[in-house]
N, C-alpha and C positions, 0 to 999 in steps of 0.2 A: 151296361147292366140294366137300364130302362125295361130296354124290350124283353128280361126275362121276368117284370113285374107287373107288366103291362094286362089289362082286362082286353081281352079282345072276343069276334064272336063265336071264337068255340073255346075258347078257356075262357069263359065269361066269369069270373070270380066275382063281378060288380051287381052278379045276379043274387037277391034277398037271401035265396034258401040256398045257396053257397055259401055265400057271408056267413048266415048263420050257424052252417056246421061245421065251417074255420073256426070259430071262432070258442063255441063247442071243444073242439078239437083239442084247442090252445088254451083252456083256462088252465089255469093254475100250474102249469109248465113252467120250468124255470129257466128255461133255453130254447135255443134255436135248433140244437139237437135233439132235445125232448119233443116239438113242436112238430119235426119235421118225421121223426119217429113216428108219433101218434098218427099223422096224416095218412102216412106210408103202410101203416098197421091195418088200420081200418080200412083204407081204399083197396087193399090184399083182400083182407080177410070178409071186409062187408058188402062189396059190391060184387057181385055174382060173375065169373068168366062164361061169357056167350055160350059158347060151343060146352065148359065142360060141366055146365045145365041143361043145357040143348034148350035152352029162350031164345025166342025167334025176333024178337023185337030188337031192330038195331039203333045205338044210341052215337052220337056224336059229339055234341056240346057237352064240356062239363055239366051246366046246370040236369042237361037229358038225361045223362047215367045217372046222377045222383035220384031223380025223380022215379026213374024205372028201378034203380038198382043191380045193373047189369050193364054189361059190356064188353067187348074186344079187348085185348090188352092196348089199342090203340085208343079209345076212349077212359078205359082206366086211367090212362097215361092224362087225357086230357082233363079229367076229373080231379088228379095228384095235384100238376101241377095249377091248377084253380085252386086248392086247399091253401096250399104252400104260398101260392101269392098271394090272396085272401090276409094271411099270416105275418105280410113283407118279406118272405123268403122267396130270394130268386131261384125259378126253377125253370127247365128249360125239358125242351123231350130229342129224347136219340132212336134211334134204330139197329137194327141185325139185320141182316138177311138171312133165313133160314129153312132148312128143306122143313117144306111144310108134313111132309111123313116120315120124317127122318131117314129117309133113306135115299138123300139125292132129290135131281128133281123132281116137282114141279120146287120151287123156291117163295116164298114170299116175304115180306119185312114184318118184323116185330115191334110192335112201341112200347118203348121206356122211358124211365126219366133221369134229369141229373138237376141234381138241389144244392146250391151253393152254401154250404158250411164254413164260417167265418176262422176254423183253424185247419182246416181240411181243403178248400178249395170245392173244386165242381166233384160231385161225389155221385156215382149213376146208382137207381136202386131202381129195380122192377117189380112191380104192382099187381100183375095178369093174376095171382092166385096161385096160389099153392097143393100140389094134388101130389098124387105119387110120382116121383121123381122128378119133382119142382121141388126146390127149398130156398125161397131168394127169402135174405135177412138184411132188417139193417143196421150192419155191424163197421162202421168209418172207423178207418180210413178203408178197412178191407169191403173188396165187391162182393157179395154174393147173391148174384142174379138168379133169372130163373133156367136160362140157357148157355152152354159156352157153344163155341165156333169149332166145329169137329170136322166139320164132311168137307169137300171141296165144292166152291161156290157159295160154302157161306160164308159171311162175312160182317165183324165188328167194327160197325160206320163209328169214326169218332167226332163226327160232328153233336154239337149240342145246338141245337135248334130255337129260336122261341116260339115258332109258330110251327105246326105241323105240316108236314110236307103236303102238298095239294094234291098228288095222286091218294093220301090214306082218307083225306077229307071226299072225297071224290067217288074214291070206293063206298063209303061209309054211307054217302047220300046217293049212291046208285042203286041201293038193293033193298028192297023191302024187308027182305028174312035172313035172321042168319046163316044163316041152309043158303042160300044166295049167294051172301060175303063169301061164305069160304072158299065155294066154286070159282070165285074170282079174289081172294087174297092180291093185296097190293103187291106190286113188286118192283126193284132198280138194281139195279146194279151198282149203280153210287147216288147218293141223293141229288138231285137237284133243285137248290134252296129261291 
């Protein structure tokens, strides 16, 4: 359970102004499901989804998104779970594969998280932002993400990760613009950790 608590250098939780808005976050919380709630709410609602602001500036490290305020749902992801550890809550990030037009291919991987809840187990909730015909909540033990698994070729990876996969880090720090990223969206067929 270490390594889903762990500061490292793209969930850098050990970063000042991370610490600080954990912890923000977490006052006066009376749980670890309030706690995780809160993180999960605001990382939704307050940090900006890339593409559906059209901000060109792409973020990677948690402490990045949080500084720009914007993100890939793959940076979201790593911005969550920097909250969540920050917190002492293990959290960890998962993936989809998803037709990036909804209609088949091209395909690309989605990032999400899963936050270990001390009566629930590993519990996945996703962060990317809420727009029309998104509504991910977070209601434990029930999921309700921002995407299900519909078309053929996509695919609900059930790995829980600590660290992110190296092709979304990779993509992330390959592209100047978001206009960029998209064109190249990460993509696998099954993770390799």
């Amino acid at each position: 359970m270490q390594s889903y608590l762990a500061a490292t250098n793209i969930i850098d939780w050990d970063h000042p102004d991370v610490l600080a808005r954990a912890h923000e976050l977490a006052a006066g919380a009376d749980s670890v499901h309030a706690v995780a709630k809160r993180c999960f709410q605001w990382v939704r609602d307050e940090i900006r989804h890339s593409r559906d602001y059209q901000l060109q500036e792409v973020t990677c490290t948690a402490s990045e998104v949080l500084r720009v305020g914007s993100g890939y749902c793959y940076a979201k992801s790593h911005l969550l779970a920097a909250l969540l550890r920050a917190n002492g809550i293990a959290a960890g990030l998962c993936y989809q594969r998803l037709s990036r037009d909804d209609n088949g291919a091209p395909f690309c991987l989605h990032g999400l998280n899963a936050v270990f809840l001390p009566d629930v187990g590993w519990y996945r909730v996703d962060a990317r932002g809420n727009r029309e015909g998104v509504n991910a909540q977070f209601t434990p033990p029930v999921e309700r993400l921002a995407y299900a698994i519909r078309l053929p070729g996509e695919v609900d990876f059930p790995d829980i990760l600590p660290e992110p996969l190296p092709v979304v880090v990779e993509a992330l720090r390959s592209f100047r613009t978001a206009d960029e990223l998209w064109a190249h969206l990460p993509d696998v067929k099954k993770p390799v950790t």
